[in-house]
C-alpha positions in Angstrom: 276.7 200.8 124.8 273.5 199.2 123.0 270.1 200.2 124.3 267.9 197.0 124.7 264.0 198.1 125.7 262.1 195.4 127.8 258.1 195.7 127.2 256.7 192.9 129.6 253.3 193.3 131.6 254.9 190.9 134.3 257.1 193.0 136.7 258.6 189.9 138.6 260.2 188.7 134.9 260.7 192.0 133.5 262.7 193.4 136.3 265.1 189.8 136.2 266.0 190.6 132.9 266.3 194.3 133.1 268.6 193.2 136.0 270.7 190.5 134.0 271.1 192.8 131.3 272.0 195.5 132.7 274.7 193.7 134.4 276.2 192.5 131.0 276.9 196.2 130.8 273.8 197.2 128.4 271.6 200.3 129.0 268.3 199.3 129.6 264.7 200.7 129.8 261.3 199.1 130.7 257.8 199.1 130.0 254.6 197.1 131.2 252.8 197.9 128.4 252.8 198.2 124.5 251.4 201.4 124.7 254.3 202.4 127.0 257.1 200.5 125.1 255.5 202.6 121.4 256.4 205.6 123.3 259.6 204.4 124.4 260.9 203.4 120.7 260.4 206.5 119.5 261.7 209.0 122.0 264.6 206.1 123.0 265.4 204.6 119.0 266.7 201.3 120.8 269.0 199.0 119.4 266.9 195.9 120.9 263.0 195.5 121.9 262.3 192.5 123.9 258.8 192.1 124.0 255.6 189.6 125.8 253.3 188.6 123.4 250.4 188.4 125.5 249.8 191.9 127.6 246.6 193.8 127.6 246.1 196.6 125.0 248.6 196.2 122.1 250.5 192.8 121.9 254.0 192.1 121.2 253.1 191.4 117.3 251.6 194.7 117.2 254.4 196.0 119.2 256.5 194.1 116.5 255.0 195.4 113.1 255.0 199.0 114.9 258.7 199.5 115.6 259.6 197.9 112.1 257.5 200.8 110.4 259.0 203.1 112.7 263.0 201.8 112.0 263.3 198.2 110.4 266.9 198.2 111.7 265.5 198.0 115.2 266.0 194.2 115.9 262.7 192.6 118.0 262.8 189.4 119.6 259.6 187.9 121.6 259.1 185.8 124.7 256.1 184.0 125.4 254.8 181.6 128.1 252.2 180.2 125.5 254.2 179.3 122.4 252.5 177.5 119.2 253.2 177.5 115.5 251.0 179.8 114.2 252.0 182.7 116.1 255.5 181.6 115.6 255.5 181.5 112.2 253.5 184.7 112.0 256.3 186.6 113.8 259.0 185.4 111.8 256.9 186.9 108.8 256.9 190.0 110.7 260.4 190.0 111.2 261.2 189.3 114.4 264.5 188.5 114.8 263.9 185.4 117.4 260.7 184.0 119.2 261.7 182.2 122.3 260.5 181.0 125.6 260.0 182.9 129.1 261.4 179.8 130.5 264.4 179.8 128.8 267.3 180.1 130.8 269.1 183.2 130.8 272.7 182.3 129.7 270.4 181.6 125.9 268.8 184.6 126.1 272.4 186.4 126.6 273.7 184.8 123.5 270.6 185.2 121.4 270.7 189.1 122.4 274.2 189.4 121.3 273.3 188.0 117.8 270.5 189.8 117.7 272.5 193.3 118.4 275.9 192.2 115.8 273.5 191.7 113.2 272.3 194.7 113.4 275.8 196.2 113.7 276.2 194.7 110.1 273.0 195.9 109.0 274.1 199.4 109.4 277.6 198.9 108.4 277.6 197.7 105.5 276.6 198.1 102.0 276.6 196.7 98.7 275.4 197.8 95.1 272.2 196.6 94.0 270.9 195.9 90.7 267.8 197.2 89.0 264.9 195.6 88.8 264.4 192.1 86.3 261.8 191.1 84.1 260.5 187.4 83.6 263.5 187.7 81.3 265.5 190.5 81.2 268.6 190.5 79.1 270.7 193.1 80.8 271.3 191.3 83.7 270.6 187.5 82.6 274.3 186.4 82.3 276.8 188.2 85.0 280.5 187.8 84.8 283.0 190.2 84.2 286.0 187.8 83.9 287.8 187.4 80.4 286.0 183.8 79.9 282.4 185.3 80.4 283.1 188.4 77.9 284.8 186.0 75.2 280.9 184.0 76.1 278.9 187.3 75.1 281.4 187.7 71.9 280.4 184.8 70.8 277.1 185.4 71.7 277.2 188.5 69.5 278.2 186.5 66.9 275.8 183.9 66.7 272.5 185.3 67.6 272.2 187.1 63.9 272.1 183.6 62.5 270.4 180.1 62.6 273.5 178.4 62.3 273.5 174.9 65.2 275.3 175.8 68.2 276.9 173.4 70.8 277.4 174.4 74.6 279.7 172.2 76.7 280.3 172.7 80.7 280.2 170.8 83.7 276.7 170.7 85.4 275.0 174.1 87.1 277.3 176.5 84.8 273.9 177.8 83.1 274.3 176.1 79.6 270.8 177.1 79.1 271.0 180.4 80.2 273.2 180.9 77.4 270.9 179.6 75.3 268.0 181.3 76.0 270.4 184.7 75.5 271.2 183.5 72.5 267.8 183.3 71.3 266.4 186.4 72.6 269.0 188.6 71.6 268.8 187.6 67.8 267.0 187.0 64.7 264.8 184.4 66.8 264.1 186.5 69.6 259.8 186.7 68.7 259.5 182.9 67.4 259.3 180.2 70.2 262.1 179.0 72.4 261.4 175.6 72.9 263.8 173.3 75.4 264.2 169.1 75.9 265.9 167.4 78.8 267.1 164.4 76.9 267.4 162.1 80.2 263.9 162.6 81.6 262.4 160.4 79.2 262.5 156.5 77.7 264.0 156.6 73.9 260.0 156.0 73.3 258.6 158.9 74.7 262.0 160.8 74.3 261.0 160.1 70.1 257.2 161.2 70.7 258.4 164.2 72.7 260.8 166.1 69.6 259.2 164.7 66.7 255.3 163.9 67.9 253.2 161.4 67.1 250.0 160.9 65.2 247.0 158.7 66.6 247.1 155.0 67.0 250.5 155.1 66.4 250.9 153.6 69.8 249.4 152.3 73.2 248.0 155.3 74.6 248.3 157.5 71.0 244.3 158.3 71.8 245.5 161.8 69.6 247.5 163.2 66.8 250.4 165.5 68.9 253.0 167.7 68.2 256.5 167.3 69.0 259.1 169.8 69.9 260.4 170.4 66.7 257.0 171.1 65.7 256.4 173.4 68.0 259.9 175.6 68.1 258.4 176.7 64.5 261.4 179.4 63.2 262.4 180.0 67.2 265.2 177.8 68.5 264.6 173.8 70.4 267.5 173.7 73.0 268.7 169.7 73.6 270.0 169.4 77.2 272.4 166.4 77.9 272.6 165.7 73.7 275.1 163.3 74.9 272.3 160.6 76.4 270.0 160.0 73.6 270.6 156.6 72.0 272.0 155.7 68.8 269.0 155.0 67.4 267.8 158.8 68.0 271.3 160.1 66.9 271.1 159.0 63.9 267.1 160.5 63.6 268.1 163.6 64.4 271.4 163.9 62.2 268.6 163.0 59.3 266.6 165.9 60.4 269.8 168.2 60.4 270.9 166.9 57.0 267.4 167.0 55.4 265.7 169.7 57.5 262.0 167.8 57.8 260.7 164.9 59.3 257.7 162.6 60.2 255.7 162.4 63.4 255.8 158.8 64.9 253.5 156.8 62.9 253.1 159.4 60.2 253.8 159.9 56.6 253.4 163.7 56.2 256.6 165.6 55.8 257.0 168.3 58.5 259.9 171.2 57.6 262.0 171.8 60.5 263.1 175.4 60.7 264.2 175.7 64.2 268.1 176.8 65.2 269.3 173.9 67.2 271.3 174.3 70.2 272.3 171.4 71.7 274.2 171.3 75.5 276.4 168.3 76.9 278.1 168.2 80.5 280.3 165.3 79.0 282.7 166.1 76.2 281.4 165.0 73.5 285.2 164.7 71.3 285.8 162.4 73.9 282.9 160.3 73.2 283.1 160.0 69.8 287.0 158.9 70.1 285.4 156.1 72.0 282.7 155.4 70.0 279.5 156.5 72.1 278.4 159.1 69.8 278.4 159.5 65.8 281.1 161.3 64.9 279.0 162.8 62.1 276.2 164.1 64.4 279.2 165.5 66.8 280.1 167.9 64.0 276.3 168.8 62.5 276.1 170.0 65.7 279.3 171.8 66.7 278.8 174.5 63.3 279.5 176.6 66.6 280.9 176.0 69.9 280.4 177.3 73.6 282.6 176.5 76.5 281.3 177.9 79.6 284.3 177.2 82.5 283.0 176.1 85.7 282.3 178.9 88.5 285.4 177.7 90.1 287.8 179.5 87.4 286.0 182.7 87.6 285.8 183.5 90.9 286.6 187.1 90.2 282.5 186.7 89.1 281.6 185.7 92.4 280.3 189.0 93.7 278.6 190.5 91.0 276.8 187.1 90.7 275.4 186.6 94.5 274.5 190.5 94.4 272.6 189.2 91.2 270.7 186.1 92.5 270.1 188.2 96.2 268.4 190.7 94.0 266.7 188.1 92.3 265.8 185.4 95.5 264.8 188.8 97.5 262.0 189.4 94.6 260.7 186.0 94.8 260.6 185.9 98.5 259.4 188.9 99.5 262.5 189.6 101.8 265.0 192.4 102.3 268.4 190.5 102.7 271.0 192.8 100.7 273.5 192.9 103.0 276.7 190.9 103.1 279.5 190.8 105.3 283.5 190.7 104.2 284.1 187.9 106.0 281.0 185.8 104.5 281.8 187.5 100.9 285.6 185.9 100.8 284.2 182.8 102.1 282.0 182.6 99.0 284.8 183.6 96.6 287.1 180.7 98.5 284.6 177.9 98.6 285.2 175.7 95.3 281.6 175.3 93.9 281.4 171.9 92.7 277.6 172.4 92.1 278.5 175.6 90.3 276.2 178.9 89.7 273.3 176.6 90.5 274.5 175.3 93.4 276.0 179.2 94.5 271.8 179.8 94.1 270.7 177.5 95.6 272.6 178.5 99.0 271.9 181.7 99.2 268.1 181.0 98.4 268.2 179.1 101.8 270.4 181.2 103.7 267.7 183.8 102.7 265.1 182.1 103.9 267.3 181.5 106.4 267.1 184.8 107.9 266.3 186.9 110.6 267.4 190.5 109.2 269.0 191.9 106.1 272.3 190.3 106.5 273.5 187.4 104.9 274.6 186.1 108.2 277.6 183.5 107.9 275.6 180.7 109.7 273.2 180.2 107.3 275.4 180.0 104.8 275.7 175.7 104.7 278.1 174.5 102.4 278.6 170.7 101.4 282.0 169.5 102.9 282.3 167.3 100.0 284.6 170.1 98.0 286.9 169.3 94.7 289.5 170.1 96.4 289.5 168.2 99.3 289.5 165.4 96.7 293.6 165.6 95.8 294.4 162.8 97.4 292.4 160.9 95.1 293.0 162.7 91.6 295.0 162.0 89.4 295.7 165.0 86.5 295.9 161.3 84.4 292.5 160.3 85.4 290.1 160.3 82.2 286.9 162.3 82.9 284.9 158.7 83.2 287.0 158.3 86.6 286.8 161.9 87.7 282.8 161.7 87.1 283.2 158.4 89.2 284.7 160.1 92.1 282.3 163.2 92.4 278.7 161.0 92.0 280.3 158.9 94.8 280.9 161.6 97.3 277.9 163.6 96.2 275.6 160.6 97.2 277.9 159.4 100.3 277.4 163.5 101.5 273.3 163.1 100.9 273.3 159.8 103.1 272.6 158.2 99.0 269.2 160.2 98.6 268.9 159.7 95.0 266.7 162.4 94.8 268.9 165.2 96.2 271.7 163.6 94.5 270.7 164.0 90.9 269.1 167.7 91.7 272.6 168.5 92.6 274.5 166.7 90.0 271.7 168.4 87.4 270.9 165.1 86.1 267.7 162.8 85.7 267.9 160.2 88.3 267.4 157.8 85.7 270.7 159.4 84.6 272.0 158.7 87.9 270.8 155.0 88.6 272.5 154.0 85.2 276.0 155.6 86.4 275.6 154.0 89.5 275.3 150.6 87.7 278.0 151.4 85.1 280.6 152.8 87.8 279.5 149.9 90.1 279.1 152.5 92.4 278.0 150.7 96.3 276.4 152.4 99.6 278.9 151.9 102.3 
């Protein structure tokens, strides 16, 4: 039978509730002071405090922040008759478990107390390995996986790192192309020389040119300055090229000059820069493909591909599933300055069954909001809010002779049908610019309903 504490300075309310509860079969103790209730939680060790804010002596956030440091499993919620944000807020912080309303009827009150009292069933339940602490950037634990895909990725890896040689990563969007990347780089010979990366969508074919190469003063409106350019800049380290497979023709067949002759000129210049930086250059698209069809030099395609990386999509090593969430909890619990470690079976196989369409990224980016999220240290299943718009709810519609043009088709449609076509959101979960985005929109001939 859980014990639920009531600490209320208004006998007429506190004795209703002690009565409702205690009629819902819960053991039950009161208070009318904080003072009183302090005492209580430590000779009693409740499983629930419900306390006012506003009493004299010791409030409810004091009564809050007291029985935390005394057991932080001890769930809290308050009730107030003079709500506003900032004390909300601040209680939250605290880690109450809810703030609500006196007048609040007291069929929500019932619910909210059972919550309150499963979760922290779970909290003391379960249990789950944690990982030590991470750096800024800390090898050991930068790329998780355990599958046979993910250790043929860090043989590779092995290989590589010792040399300069240009390296090509392909996978679908979110898979963390540049997280291999960066391993790559800090794991070998280039590990102390700059690691310098380039979006290729965010920028014109202008600025995209003035961006890797630089350009020197006057060379153009607004050139008020000589500047470097990425190239420039990655020195001996290694320049990473996200979404090779956008740049135009025109800066194709600049920067298969640069591989072939290993120098070139800032925009507008004539001095000869050597270019000593390992390139590594990552595509979501395939870039074979491509190249049958004529949308990117063949010649470029193999400069680049001296090696090649295929990370698979999260949904073919699900067996990685759990080592990566207890990876980005530890991680998103740094950052956050919470405590949510915990994770129940149920919410752990729904994880492992839900199809990822978004990938690692989008895997991190919903358990960063279920963290915020919430109340306790469970990763309760209700904050965890997946899209509906899954792969494979999408069979109807797929074809295994569809090319990767029409699958690509299919999943920017749903994506921006599911975000109400916020182009924003959409390209931030596709990973693409949404410059990217408007011209695949136009090319597909893609229409809001």
């Amino acid at each position: 039978m859980a014990n639920i504490l009531i600490i209320d300075d208004d006998d007429s309310f506190g004795e209703t509730l002690d009565i409702f509860l205690s009629g819902l079969k819960f053991k039950t103790n009161r208070a009318l002071t904080g003072e009183q209730g302090l005492a209580l939680v430590e000779q009693e060790h409740p499983d629930l405090v419900i306390t006012d804010l506003k009493m004299p002596g010791i409030s409810g956030l004091d009564v809050l922040l007291k029985t935390k440091e005394f057991d932080p499993n001890i769930q809290v919620i308050l009730i107030t008759a003079f709500e506003d944000m900032q004390t909300t807020i601040k209680a939250m912080q605290l880690g109450a478990y809810d703030y609500i309303e006196k007048s609040m009827e007291l069929e929500r009150i019932k619910s909210i107390v059972n919550r309150a009292l499963e979760s922290k069933k779970l909290s003391e339940r379960l249990e789950i390995a944690t990982l030590g602490d991470t750096s800024e950037f800390q090898l050991e634990n930068s790329l998780v996986g355990k599958t046979p895909a993910m250790k043929e990725i860090f043989k590779k890896i092995g290989k590589i790192s010792s040399t300069r040689v240009n390296v090509l990563i392909q996978g679908e969007s979110g898979v963390g192309k540049e997280l291999v990347t960066k391993v790559i780089h800090y794991t070998g010979i280039t590990k102390d020389q700059p690691f310098i990366a380039v979006n290729c969508t965010a920028l014109s074919e202008t600025l995209l040119e003035s961006e890797l190469f630089g350009h020197v003063k006057g060379a153009f409106t607004g050139a008020v300055r000589d500047k470097k350019g990425k190239f420039e800049l990655a020195g001996e380290g290694t320049i990473f090229l996200d979404e090779i497979s956008e740049i135009s023709p025109n800066l194709q067949v600049k920067l298969l000059r640069i591989i072939q002759e290993k120098e070139f000129e800032r925009v507008g210049g004539e001095l000869t820069i050597p270019m000593k930086a390992r390139i590594v250059a990552a595509s979501n698209r395939n870039l074979a493909e491509l190249t049958k069809k004529g949308e990117f030099r063949e010649d470029l395609f193999y400069r680049l591909k001296v090696f090649t990386i295929e990370v698979p999509p999260l949904r073919k090593r699900k067996a990685d599933i759990p080592q990566l969430v207890v990876h980005f909890l530890k991680k998103i619990n740094k950052e956050l300055h919470k405590n949510v470690w915990k994770i129940p079976y149920d919410v752990m196989e729904m994880l492992q069954n839900y199809e990822w369409v978004g990938n690692v990224r989008e895997l991190e980016n919903t358990l960063l909001q279920a963290v915020v999220l919430a109340k306790g240290d469970v990763l309760e299943k209700e904050y965890i809010l997946l899209r509906k718009s899954e792969l494979q709810s999408t069979t109807e519609e797929i074809s295994p002779r569809m090319s990767l043009a029409e699958l690509e088709k299919i999943h920017i449609k749903r994506v921006l049908d599911d975000v109400n076509w916020d182009k924003h959101e959409a390209s931030k979960i596709l990973g693409i610019a949404k410059t990217t985005l408007y011209n695949k929109i136009e090319s597909y001939g893609l229409t809001e309903k």
